[in-house]
N, C-alpha and C positions, 0 to 999 in steps of 0.2 A: 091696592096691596100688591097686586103683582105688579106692577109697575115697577114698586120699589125693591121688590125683586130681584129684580132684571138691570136697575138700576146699584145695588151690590153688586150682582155679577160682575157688570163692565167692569166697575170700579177696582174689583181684587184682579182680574183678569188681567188688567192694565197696570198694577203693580206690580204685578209676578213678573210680566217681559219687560219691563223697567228694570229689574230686578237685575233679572238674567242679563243683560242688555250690557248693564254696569257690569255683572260679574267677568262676563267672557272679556270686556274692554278692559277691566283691572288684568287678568291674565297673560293678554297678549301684549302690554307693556310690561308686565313683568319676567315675560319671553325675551321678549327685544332690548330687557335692560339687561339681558344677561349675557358674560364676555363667551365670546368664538373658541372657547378651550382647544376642540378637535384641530381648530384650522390653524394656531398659534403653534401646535407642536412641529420642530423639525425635523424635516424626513430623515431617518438614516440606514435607507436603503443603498445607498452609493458606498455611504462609508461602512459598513456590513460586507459589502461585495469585493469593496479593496483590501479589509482586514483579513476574509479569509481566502485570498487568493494568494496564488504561490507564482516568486519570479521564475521564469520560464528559463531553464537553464542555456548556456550559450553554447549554439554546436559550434566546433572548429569547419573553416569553411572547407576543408577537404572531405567530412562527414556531411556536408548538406544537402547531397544526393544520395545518400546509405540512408534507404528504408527498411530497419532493424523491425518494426512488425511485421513485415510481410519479407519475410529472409528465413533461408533455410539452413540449421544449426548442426553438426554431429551432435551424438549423446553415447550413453550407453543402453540407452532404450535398446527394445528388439529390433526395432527398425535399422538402428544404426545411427538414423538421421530423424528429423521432424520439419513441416516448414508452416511458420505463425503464419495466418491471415489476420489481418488487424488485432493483431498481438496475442492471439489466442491458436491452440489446435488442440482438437479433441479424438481420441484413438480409443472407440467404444472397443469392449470386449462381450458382445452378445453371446458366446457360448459358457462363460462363467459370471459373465454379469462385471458389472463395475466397468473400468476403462481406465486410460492415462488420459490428464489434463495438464498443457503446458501453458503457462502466461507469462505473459511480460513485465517484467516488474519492474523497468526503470534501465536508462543507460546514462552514464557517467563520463566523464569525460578529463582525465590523469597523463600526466608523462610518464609512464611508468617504464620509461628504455633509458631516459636520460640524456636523448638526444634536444631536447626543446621542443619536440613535434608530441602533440596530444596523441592517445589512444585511446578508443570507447571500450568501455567496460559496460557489457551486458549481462544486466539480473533475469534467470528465468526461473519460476517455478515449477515443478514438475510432481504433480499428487497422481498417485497410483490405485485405487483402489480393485478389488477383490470382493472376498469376505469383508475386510473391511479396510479402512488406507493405513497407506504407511505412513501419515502424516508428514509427505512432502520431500522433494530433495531441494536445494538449491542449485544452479548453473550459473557458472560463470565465466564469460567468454572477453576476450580481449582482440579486439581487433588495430590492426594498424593499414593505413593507406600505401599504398605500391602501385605502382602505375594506376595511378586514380581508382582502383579496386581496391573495398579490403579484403586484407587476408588476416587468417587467423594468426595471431602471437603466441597465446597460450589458453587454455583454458582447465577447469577444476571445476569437480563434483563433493557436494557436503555429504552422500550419501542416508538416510531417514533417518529421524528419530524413534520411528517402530522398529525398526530392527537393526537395533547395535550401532547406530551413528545418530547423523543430524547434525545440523548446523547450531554453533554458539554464539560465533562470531566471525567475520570476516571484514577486515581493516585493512585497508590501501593508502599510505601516507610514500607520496613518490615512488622511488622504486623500490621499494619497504613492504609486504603483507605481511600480515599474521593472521593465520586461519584457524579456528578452533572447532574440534568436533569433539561430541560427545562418545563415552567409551576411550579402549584404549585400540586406537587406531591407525595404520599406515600404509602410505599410497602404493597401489598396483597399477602405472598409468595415470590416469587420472582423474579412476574410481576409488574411493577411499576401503580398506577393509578392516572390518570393526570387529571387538567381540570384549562381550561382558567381564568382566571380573568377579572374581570370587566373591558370591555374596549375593549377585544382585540375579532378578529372575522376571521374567515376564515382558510383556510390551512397553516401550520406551522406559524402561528400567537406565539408571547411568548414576555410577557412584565415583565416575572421575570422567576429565574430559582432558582429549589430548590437545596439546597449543604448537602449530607449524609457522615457521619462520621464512621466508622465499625474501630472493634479492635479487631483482632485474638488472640487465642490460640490455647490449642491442644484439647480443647472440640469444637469446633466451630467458627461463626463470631456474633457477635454483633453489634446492632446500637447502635451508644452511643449521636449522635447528628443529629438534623434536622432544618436546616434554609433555608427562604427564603429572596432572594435579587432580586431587580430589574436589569432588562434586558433592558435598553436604547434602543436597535436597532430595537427592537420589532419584530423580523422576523428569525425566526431558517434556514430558506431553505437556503441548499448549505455550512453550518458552517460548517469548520475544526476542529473537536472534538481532544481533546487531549488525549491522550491515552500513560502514562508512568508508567514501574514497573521495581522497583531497590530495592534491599538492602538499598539503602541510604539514 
């Protein structure tokens, strides 16, 4: 009787990994029947990298030794002047807190004399804070090459849109600008001086914005026109200023 026992045992025992034997073998031809999905897809990490890359603008070769980050600008800061190290300078103010922050924001490259020789146009931003910021001035500077050095052409401040300016727009087609600040504003130099109109009250308040006309040559810039237009939305904070210079 126990023999036959022992003699079930083996028998089921030996079913079971028979069993299993098949099972795991049906499996892993069912693995191996199955297509390379992962490995079939094409990569588009190449074309990702080309799509969002930007063409590198072309310096004119009298600009290809003019290190515009590491250059030192006038302003109407305290200082008088500022000088970027890798496009940036920072001007802490530890006895009231906050500071001034200047960066680089792009340089261009325009005829704007009308002689056929390019001049760079450099964007800088300039945030102030205190209490709290004036949300920002714009700079912008024009250089032209003379004896292998540049020298300033002209340059123009949009003055903040916390208090009584800021920039709306500024447009360079040849030797053509038109600059727009918020407010009703007009230049001293070539700091802008603003002030509210009737009606409007408080921080980056602006119920019209004034539009300037400038016309180069190779003695200078000129203002040739000044008008003001009304501003519907009545609020400068946080507007997306336009900022374009072409040849065209």
């Amino acid at each position: 009787m126990k023999r036959a026992w022992l003699l079930v045992l083996v028998v089921t025992f030996g079913a079971n990994c028979a069993s299993r034997t098949t099972w795991q073998a049906n499996q892993q031809a069912t693995q191996n029947a199955q297509p390379a999905t992962e490995s079939a897809k094409p990569s588009t990490a190449d074309s990702d990298e080309d799509a969002s890359s930007e063409p590198e603008k072309e310096v004119p070769a009298e600009f290809k030794e003019v290190d515009f980050k590491n250059f030192t600008y006038p302003a109407s800061f305290e200082k008088g002047r500022f000088t970027l190290k890798g496009g940036l300078y920072e001007y802490p103010r530890p006895e009231g807190g906050g500071g001034d922050d200047f960066e680089l924001r792009g340089v261009d490259f325009v005829d704007l004399t009308g002689d056929g020789k390019k001049e760079a146009v450099v964007q800088i931003f300039w945030l102030s804070c205190g209490g709290s910021c004036d949300g920002g001035v714009h700079l912008f500077y024009v250089y032209s090459i003379r004896q292998n050095k540049p020298v300033l052409f002209w340059r123009i401040e949009s003055g903040s849109p916390g208090y009584g300016g800021g920039l709306k727009s500024f447009v360079i087609k040849g030797q053509r600008t038109i600059l727009e600040l918020f407010n009703n504003c007009r230049y001293k130099g070539m700091t802008p001086v603003c002030t509210q109109t009737k009606g409007e009250f408080g921080k980056f308040s602006a119920l019209v914005y004034t539009r300037f006309l400038f016309e180069s040559g190779g003695r200078g810039v000129a203002l040739k026109k000044r008008e003001v237009f009304p501003f519907p939305p009545g609020d400068a904070k946080n507007y997306q200023s336009e900022v374009s210079i072409s040849n065209d």
